[in-house]
RODO-846555 format. One record per residue (C-alpha): residue number from 1; residue in one letter; x, y, z. Coordinates in steps of 0.2 Angstrom, whole numbers, always signed. Layout:
# residues N
(atom NUM; "a"; (X; Y; Z))
...
# end
This chain:
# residues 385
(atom 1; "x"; (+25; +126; +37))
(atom 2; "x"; (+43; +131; +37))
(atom 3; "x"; (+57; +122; +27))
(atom 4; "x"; (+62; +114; +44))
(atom 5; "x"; (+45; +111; +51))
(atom 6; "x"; (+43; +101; +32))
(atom 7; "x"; (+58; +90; +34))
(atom 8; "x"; (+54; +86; +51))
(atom 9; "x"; (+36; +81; +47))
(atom 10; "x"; (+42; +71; +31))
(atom 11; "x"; (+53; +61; +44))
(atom 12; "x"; (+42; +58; +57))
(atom 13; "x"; (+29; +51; +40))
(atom 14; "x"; (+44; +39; +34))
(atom 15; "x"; (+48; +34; +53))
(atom 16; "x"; (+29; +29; +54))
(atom 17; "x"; (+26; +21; +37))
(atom 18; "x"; (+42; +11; +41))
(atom 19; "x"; (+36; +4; +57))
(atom 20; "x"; (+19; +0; +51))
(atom 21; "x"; (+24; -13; +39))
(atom 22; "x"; (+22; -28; +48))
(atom 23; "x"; (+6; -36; +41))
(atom 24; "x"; (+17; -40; +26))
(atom 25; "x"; (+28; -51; +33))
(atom 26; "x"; (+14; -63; +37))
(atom 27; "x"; (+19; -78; +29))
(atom 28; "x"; (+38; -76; +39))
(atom 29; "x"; (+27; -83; +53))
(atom 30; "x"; (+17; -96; +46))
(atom 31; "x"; (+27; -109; +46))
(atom 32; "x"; (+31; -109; +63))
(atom 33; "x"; (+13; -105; +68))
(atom 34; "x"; (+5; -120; +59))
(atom 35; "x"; (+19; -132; +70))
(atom 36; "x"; (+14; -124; +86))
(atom 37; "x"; (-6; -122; +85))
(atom 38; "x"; (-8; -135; +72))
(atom 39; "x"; (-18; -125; +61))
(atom 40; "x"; (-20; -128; +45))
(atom 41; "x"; (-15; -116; +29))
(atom 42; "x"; (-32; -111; +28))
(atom 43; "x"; (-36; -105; +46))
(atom 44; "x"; (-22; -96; +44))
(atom 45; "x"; (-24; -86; +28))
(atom 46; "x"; (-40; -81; +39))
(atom 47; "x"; (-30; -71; +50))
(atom 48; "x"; (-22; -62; +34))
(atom 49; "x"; (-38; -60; +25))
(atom 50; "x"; (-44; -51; +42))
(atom 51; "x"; (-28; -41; +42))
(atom 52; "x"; (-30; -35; +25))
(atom 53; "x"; (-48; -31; +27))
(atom 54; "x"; (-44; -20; +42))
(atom 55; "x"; (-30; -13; +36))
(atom 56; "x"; (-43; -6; +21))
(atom 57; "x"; (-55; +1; +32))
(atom 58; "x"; (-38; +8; +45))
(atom 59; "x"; (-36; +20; +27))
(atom 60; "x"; (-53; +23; +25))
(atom 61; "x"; (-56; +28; +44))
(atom 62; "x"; (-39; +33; +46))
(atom 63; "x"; (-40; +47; +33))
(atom 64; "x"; (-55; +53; +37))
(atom 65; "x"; (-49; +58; +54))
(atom 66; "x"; (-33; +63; +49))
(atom 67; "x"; (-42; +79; +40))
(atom 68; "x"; (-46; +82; +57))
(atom 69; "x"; (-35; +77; +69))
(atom 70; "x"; (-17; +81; +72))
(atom 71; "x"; (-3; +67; +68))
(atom 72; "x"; (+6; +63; +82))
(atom 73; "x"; (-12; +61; +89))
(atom 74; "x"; (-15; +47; +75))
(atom 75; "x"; (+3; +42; +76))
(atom 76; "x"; (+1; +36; +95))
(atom 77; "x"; (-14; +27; +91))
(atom 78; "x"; (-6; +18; +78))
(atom 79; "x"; (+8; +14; +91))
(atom 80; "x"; (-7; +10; +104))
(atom 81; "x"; (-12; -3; +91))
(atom 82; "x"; (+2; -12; +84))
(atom 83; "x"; (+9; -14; +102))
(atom 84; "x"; (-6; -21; +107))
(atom 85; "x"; (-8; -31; +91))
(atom 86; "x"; (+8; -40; +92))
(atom 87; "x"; (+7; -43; +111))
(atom 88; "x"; (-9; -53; +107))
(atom 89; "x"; (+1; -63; +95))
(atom 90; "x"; (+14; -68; +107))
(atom 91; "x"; (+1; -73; +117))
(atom 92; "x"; (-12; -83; +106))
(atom 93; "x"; (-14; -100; +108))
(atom 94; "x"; (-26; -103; +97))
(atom 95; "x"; (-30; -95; +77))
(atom 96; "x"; (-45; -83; +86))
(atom 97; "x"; (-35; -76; +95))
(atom 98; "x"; (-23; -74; +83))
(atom 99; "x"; (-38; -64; +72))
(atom 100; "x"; (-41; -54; +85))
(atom 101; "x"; (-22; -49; +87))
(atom 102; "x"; (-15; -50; +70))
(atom 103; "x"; (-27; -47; +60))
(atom 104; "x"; (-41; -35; +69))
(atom 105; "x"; (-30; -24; +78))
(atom 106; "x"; (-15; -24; +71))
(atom 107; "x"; (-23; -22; +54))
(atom 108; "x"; (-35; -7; +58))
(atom 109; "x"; (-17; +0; +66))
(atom 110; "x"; (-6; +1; +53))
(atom 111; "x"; (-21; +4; +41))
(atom 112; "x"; (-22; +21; +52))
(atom 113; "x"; (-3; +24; +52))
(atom 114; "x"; (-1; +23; +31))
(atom 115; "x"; (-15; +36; +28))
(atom 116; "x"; (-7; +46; +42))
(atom 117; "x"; (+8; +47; +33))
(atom 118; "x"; (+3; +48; +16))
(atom 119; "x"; (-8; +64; +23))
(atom 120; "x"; (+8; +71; +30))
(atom 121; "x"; (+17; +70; +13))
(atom 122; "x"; (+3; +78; +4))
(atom 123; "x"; (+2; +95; +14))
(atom 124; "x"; (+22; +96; +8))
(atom 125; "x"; (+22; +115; -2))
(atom 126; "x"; (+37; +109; -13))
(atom 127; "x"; (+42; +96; -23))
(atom 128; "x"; (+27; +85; -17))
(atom 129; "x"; (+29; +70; -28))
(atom 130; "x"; (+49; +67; -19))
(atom 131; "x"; (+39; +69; -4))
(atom 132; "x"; (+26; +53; -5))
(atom 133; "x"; (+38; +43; -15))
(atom 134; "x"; (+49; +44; +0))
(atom 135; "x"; (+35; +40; +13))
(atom 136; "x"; (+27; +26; +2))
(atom 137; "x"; (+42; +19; -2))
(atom 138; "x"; (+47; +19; +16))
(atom 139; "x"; (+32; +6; +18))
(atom 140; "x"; (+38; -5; +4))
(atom 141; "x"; (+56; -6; +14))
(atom 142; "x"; (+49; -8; +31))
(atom 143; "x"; (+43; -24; +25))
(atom 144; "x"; (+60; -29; +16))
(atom 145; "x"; (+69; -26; +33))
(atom 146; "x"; (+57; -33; +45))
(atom 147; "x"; (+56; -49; +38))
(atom 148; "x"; (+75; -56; +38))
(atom 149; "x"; (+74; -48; +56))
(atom 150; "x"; (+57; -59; +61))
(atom 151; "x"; (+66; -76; +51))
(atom 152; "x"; (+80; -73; +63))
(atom 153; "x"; (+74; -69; +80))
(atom 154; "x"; (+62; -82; +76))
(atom 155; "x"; (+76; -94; +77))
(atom 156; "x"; (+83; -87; +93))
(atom 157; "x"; (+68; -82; +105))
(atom 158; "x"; (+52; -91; +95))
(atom 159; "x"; (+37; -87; +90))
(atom 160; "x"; (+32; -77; +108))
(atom 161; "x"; (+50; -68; +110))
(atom 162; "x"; (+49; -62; +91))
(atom 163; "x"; (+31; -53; +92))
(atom 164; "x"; (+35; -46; +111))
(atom 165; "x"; (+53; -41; +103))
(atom 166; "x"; (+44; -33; +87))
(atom 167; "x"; (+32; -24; +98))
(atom 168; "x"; (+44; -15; +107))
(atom 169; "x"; (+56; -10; +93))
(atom 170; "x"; (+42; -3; +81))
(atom 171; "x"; (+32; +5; +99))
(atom 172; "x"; (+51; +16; +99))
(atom 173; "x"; (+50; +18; +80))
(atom 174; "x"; (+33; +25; +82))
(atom 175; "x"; (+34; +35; +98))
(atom 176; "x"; (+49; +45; +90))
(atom 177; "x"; (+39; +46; +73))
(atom 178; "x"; (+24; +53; +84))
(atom 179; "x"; (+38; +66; +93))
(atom 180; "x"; (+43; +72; +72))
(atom 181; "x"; (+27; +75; +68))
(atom 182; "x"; (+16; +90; +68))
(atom 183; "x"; (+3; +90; +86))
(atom 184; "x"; (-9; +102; +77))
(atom 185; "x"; (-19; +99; +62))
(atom 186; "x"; (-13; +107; +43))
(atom 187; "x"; (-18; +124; +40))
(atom 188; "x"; (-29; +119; +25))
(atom 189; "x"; (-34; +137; +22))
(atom 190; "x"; (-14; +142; +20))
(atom 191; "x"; (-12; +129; +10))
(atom 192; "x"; (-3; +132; -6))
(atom 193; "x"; (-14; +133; -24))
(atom 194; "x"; (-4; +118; -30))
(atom 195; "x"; (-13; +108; -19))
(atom 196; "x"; (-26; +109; -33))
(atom 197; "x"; (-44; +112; -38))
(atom 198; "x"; (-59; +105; -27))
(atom 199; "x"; (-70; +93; -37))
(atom 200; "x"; (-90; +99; -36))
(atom 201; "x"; (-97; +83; -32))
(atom 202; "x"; (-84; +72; -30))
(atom 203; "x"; (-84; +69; -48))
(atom 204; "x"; (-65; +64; -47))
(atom 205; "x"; (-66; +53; -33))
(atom 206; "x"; (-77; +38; -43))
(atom 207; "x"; (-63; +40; -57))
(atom 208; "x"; (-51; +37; -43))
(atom 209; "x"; (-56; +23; -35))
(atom 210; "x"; (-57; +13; -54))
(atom 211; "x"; (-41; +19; -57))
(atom 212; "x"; (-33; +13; -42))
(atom 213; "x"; (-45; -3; -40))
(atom 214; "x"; (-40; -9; -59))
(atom 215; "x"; (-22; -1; -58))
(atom 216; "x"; (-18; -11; -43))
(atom 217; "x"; (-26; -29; -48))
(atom 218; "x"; (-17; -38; -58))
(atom 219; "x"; (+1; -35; -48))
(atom 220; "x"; (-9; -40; -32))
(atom 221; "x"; (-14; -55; -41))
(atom 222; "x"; (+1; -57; -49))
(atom 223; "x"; (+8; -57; -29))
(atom 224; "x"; (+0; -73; -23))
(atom 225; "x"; (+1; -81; -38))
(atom 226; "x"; (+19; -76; -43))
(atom 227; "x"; (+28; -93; -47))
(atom 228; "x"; (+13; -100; -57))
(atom 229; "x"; (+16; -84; -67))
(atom 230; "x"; (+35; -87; -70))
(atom 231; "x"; (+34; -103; -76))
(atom 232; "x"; (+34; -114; -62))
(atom 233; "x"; (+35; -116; -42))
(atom 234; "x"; (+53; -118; -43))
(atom 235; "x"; (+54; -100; -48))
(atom 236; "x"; (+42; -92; -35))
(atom 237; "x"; (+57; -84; -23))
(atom 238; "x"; (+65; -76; -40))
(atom 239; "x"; (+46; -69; -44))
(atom 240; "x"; (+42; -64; -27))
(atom 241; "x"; (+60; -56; -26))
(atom 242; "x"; (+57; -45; -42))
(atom 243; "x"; (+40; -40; -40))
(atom 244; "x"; (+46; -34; -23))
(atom 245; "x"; (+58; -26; -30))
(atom 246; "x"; (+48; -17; -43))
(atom 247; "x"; (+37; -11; -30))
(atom 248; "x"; (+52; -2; -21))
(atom 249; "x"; (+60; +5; -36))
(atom 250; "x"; (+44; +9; -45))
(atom 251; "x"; (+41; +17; -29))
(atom 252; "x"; (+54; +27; -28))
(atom 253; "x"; (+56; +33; -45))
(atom 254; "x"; (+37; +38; -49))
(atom 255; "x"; (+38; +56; -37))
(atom 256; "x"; (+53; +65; -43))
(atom 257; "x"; (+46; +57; -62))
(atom 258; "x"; (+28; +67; -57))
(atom 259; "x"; (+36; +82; -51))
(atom 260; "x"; (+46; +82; -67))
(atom 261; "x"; (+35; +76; -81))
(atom 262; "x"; (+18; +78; -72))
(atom 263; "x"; (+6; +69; -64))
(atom 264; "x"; (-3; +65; -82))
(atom 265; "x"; (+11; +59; -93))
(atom 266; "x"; (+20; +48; -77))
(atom 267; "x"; (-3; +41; -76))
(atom 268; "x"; (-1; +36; -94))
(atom 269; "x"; (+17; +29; -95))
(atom 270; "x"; (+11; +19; -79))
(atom 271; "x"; (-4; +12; -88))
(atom 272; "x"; (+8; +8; -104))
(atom 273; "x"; (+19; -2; -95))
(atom 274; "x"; (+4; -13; -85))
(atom 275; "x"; (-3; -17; -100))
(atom 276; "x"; (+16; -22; -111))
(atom 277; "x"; (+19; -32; -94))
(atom 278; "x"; (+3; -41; -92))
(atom 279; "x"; (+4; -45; -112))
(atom 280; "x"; (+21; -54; -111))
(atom 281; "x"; (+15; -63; -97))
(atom 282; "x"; (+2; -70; -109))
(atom 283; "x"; (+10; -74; -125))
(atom 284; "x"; (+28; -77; -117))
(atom 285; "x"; (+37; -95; -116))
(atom 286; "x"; (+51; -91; -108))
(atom 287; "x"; (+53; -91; -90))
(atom 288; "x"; (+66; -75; -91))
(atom 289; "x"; (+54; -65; -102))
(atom 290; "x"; (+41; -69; -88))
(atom 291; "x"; (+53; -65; -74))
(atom 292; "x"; (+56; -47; -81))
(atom 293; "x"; (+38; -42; -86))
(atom 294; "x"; (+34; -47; -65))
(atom 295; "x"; (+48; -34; -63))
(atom 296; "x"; (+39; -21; -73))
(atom 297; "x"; (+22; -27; -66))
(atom 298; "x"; (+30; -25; -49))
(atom 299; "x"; (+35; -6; -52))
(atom 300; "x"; (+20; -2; -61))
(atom 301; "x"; (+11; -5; -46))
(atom 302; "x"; (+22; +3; -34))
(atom 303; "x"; (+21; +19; -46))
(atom 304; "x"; (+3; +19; -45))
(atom 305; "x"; (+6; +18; -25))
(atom 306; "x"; (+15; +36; -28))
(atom 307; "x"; (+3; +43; -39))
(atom 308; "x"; (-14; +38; -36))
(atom 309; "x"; (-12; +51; -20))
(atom 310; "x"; (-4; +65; -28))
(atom 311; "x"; (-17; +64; -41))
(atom 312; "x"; (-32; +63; -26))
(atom 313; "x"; (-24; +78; -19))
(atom 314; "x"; (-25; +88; -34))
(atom 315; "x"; (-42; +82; -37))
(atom 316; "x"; (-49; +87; -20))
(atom 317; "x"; (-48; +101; -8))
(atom 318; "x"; (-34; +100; +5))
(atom 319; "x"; (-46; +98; +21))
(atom 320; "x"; (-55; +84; +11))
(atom 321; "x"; (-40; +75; +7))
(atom 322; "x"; (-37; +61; +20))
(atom 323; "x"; (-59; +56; +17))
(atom 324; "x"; (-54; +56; -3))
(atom 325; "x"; (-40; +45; -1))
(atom 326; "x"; (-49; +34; +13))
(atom 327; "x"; (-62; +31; +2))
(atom 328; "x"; (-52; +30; -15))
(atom 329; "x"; (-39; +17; -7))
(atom 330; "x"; (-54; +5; -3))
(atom 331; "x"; (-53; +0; -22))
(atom 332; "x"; (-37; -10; -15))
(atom 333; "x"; (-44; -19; -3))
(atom 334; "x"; (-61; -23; -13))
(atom 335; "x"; (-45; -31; -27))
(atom 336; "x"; (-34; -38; -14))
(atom 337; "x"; (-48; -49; -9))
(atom 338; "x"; (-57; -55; -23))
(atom 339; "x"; (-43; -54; -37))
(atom 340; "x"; (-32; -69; -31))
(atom 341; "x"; (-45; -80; -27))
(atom 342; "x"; (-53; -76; -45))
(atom 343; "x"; (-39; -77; -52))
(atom 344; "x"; (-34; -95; -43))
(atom 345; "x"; (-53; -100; -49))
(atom 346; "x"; (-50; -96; -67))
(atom 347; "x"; (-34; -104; -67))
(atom 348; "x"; (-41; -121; -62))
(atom 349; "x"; (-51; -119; -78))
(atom 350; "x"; (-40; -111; -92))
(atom 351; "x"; (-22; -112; -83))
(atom 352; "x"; (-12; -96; -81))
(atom 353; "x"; (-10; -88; -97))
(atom 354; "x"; (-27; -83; -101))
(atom 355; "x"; (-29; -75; -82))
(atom 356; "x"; (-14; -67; -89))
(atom 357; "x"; (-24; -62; -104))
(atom 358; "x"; (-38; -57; -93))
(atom 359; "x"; (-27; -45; -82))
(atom 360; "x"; (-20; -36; -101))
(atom 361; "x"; (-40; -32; -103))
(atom 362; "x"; (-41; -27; -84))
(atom 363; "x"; (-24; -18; -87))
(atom 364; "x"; (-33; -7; -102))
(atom 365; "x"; (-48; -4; -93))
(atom 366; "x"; (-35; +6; -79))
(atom 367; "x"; (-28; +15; -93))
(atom 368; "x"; (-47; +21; -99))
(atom 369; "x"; (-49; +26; -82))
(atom 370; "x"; (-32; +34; -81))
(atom 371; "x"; (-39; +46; -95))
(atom 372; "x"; (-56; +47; -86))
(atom 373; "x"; (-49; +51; -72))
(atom 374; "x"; (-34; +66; -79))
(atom 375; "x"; (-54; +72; -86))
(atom 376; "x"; (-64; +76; -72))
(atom 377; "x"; (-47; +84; -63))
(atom 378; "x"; (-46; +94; -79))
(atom 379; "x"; (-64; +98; -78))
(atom 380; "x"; (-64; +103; -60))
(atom 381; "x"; (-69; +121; -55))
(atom 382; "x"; (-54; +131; -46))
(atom 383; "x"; (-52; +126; -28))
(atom 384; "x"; (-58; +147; -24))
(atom 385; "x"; (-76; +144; -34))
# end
């Protein structure tokens, strides 16, 4: 792909990683959801549950088919999908319905977009790690924008008038992010050397999923439990704000650090810095001290967003890529289920500090599986063998 042709993909990635954000502004809704259908907090963290679960196996699907289908392809379905999502929504009157929407296929949707993209970035030739940051990153802020746009029309044209306004300005956003990106699969067999050695066996892709699973734990608990973790409920907005934050900057910062450091070195300083910021969160009595290490635990996971592809795509042949990641992402949705509610069930024993204590032991076994995982890469026979 020419220098053009790269650029114009790498839009069309962003453009669809933006507009495939809105699962994450969930809670915008609640509020108002809860007054009109007068369902409880708990029937509607069903429909979130369902969304994330979906949105898990959207990646897992989603990258599969990617290897073999072209992105605009994908990128209309995604469209097809949140569209139809969203318009369910404005519709629902009752929390099924809302499942259905929201959750089933909005979720599988925008599950489908993300591995899209990130598969877009990967097959960039040169300076790969910019690449992803940018398209993953671009997710992070598509959140971030959408949701003091949703607060607002909320306001002005209700629940209904906000999903049917959202569908039609993310079905553009993704219609012209379809139109940018490639409608033929990569040439995985032109693809560059630097796209790394095939793993025999899949012995890198085990390694993977630890790392990302363990890697990605303790910030997606730290996410729904994020005042408790400050110091009090008064400080959950600050706590949210900073691990969101994090998660942009960490983000943004982790590519062009891979490209310049490598991909090991940026894996072990990402590791160092979950384990300091979990510790503090243990032994710390200050509320700023606590406020900061949810910064760092923030960026930490969005790093490990950035490089936990880059290192699948040097672990695996290019034309095995989207499968690899598919399966290797699953870790997050495995931990995005069961870590909060663990950790909320632990807490109602011990309090929040010893979870905290808990998550520096989960935060060193990532690190063991950071090393396990830069092992069986090292180890990997060349992609030609």
């Amino acid at each position: 792909m020419s220098r053009s042709g790269n650029a114009r993909a790498l839009a069309g990635a962003v453009l669809l990683d933006l507009a495939v954000s809105p699962l994450f502004i969930w809670d915008t809704f609640t509020g108002r959801l809860a007054a009109e259908l007068g369902a409880s907090d708990t029937a509607l963290s069903v429909v979130i549950a369902v969304g994330l679960a979906l949105f898990t196996v959207g990646v897992l699907a989603g990258g599969r088919i990617a290897d073999r289908v072209a992105p605009r392809g994908l990128a209309l379905l995604s469209a097809a999908g949140v569209v139809a999502g969203l318009a369910v929504s404005a519709a629902a009157s009752s929390v099924p319905v809302l499942v259905l929407g929201f959750g089933v296929l909005l979720g599988a949707a925008t599950g489908t977009g993300y591995a899209t993209a990130v598969r877009v970035a990967t097959t960039v030739a040169t300076r790969r790690g910019m690449a992803v940051a940018l398209v993953v990153s671009a997710y992070a802020a598509g959140a971030v924008v959408l949701a003091p746009v949703a607060d607002r029309l909320l306001v002005m044209v209700g629940r209904a008038g906000t999903f049917a306004a959202l569908a039609a300005m993310l079905g553009v956003t993704l219609i012209l992010a379809a139109v940018l990106l490639p409608g033929s699969t990569p040439d995985t067999r032109t693809a560059p050397e630097a796209s790394g050695p095939a793993v025999r066996h899949q012995v890198a892709i085990p390694a993977l999923w630890a790392l990302f699973a363990l890697g990605c734990a303790p910030a997606l608990v730290a996410f729904a439990h994020a005042g408790r973790f400050a110091g009090g409920p008064e400080l959950a907005a600050i706590a949210v704000a900073l691990l969101n934050a994090g998660n942009f900057v960490g983000r943004l910062i982790a590519g062009p650090a891979c490209d310049r450091i490598g991909t090991a070195r940026a894996l072990h300083a990402t590791a160092a810095a979950l384990v300091g910021a979990c510790l503090v969160l243990a032994l710390s009595h200050h509320p700023w001290l606590s406020l900061a290490a949810l910064l760092v635990l923030g960026a930490q996971y969005g790093a490990l967003s950035v490089l936990t592809p880059l290192t699948t795509a040097v672990a695996v042949p290019p034309a095995r890529f989207g499968t690899a990641y598919g399966i290797v992402f699953s870790g997050w949705g495995v931990v995005g289920l069961t870590g909060p509610v663990a950790a909320a069930w632990l807490a109602g024993i011990t309090g929040y500090r010893p979870v905290a204590a808990a998550l520096s032991v989960v935060g060193l076994l990532a690190w063991l599986a950071t090393s396990w995982t830069l092992s069986a890469v090292k180890r990997a026979p060349p992609a030609h063998e």
